[in-house]
C-alpha atoms as one frame of an Amber mdcrd trajectory, in Angstrom:
protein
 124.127 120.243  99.013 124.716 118.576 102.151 126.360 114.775 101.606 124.159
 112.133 102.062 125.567 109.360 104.338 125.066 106.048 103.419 123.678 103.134
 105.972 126.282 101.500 107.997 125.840  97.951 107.077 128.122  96.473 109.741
 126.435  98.574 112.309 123.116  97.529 111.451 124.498  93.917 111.593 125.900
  93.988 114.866 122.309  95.145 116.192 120.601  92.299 114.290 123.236  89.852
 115.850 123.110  91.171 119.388 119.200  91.173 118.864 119.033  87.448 118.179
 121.815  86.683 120.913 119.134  88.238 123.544 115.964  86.550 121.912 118.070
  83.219 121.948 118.428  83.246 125.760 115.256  85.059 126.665 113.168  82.677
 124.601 115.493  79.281 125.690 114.375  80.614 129.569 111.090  81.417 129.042
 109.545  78.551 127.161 112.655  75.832 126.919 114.954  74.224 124.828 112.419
  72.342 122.565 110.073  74.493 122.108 112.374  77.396 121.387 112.741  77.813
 117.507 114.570  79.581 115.139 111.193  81.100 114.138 110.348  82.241 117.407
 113.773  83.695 117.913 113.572  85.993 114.590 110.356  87.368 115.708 111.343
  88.311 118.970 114.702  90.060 117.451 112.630  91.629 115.122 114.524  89.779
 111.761 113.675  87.315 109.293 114.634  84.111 109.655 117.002  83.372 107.230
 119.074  86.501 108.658 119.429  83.768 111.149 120.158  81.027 108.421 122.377
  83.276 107.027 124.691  83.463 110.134 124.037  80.180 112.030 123.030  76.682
 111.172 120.412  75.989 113.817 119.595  76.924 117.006 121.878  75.159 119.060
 124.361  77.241 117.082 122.733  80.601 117.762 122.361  79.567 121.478 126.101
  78.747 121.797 127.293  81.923 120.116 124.612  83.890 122.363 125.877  82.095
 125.488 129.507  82.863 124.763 128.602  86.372 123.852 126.862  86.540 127.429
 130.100  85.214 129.473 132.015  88.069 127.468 129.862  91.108 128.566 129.972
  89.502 132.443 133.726  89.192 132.222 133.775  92.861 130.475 131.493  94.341
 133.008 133.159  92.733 135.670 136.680  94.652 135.166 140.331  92.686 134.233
 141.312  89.950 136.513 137.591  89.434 138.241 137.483  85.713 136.185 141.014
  84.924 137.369 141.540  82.319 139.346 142.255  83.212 142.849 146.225  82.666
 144.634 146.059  83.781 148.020 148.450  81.623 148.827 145.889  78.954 150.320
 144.623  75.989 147.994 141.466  75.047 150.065 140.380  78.814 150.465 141.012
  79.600 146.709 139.187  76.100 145.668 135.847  76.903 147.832 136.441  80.535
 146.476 135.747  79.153 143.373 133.293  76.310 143.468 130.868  79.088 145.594
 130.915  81.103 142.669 130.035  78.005 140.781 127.073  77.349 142.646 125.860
  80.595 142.210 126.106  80.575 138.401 124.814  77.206 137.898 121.647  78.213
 140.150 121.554  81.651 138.570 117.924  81.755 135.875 120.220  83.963 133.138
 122.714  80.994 132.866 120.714  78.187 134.318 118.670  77.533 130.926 120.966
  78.020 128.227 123.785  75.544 130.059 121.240  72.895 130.346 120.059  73.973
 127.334 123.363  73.309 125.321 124.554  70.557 127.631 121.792  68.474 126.665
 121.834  69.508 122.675 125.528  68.624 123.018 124.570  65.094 124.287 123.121
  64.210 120.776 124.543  66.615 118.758 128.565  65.845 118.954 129.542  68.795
 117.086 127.922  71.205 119.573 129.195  69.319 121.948 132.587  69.573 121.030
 132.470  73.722 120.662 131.058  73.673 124.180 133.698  71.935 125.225 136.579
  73.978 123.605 135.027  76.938 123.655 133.345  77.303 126.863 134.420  74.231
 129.196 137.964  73.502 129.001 138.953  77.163 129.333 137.629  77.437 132.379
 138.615  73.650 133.320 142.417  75.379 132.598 142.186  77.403 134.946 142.224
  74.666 137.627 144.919  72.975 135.991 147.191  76.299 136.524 146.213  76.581
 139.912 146.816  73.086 141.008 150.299  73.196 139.408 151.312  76.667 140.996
 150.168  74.054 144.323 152.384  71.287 143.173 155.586  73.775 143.212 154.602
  75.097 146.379 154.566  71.406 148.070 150.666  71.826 148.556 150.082  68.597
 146.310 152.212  65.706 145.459 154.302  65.900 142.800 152.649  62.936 141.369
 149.139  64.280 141.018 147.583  64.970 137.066 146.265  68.310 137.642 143.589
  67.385 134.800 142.552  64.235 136.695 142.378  65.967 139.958 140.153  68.579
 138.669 137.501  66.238 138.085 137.180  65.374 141.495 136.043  69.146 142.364
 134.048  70.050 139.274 132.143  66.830 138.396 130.046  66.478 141.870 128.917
  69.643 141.119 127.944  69.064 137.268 126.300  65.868 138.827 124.413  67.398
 141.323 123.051  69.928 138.757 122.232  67.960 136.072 120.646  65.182 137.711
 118.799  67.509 140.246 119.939  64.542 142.733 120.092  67.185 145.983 120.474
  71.127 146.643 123.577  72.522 145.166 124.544  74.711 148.359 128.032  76.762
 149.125 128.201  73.971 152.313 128.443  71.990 149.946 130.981  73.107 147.788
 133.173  73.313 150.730 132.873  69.648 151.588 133.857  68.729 147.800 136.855
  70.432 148.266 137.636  69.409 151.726 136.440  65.695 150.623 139.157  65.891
 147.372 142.259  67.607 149.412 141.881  65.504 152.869 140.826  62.099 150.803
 138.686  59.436 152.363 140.685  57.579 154.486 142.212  57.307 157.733 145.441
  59.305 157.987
């Protein structure tokens, strides 16, 4: 008699999971943040809803892990050393490098709703907003901080300069300028943010 095989439980449960990640961010761009609910993501993944409960404690929870799960297949897809920062050598070139690709993401409808999404959940919800910040902002706000400091030991910035600090000065216009919706986020732009931060204000 031939051996009957058992269901693979854990296979069955990565399906479910990866299910629900793609309802989460379908649903969060189709119809919005608020009106997106863990009902409406269960019947779109085809589960029950306390499959959900079972693994998350809300939405903003599933939407996080889904978003997370979504940078991983990009950088996966993408090949090793594609989300690297970039050291040609030239700290302007490799900042506007950078910031472009920024612009592109942040304008981009498969990221565009789940980041505001979580950004404003976080707002009100300081737990989320904590995980987004270790788990999805600060690594990438590291990567800044290495380059800068690779900068400072080439004699590209003074010595002096908080790498974390200086940062800021690239990546917040842009986070303001996308959140707010105060005026087109635009690769000219993200030149001039860089050029604005290196070259500072005044007179030299």
């Amino acid at each position: 008699m031939a051996e009957t095989k058992s269901p693979d439980s854990s296979r069955r449960s990565e399906r479910s999971r990866r299910a629900i990640y793609d309802a989460a961010l379908s649903l969060v761009g189709e119809v919005g943040y608020g009106r997106a609910t863990i009902e409406g993501i269960a019947a779109r993944a085809g589960v029950g809803k306390q499959t959900i409960y079972r693994w998350w404690p809300s939405k903003a929870a599933v939407l996080l892990e889904a978003f997370i799960d979504l940078g991983d297949r990009a950088a996966a897809a993408a090949g090793e050393g594609a989300y690297e920062f970039p050291d040609t050598g030239d700290l302007a070139a490799d900042l506007k490098t950078v910031l472009r690709a920024t612009v592109d993401e942040l304008l981009d409808p498969v990221y565009e709703a789940p980041s505001r999404a979580l950004t404003a959940a976080g707002i009100v919800d300081p737990q989320l907003g904590a995980e987004f910040v270790v788990k999805l902002l600060e690594p990438q706000l590291q990567l800044y901080v290495r380059r800068l400091r690779v900068a400072q030991e080439a004699g590209d910035v003074r010595g002096g300069i908080d790498p974390r600090i200086a940062l800021e000065l690239l990546v917040a216009p842009l986070a303001h300028r996308w959140l707010l919706r105060t005026l087109a986020l635009s690769h000219a732009y993200a030149d001039a943010v860089v050029d604005y931060a290196l070259g500072g204000l005044t007179p030299r």
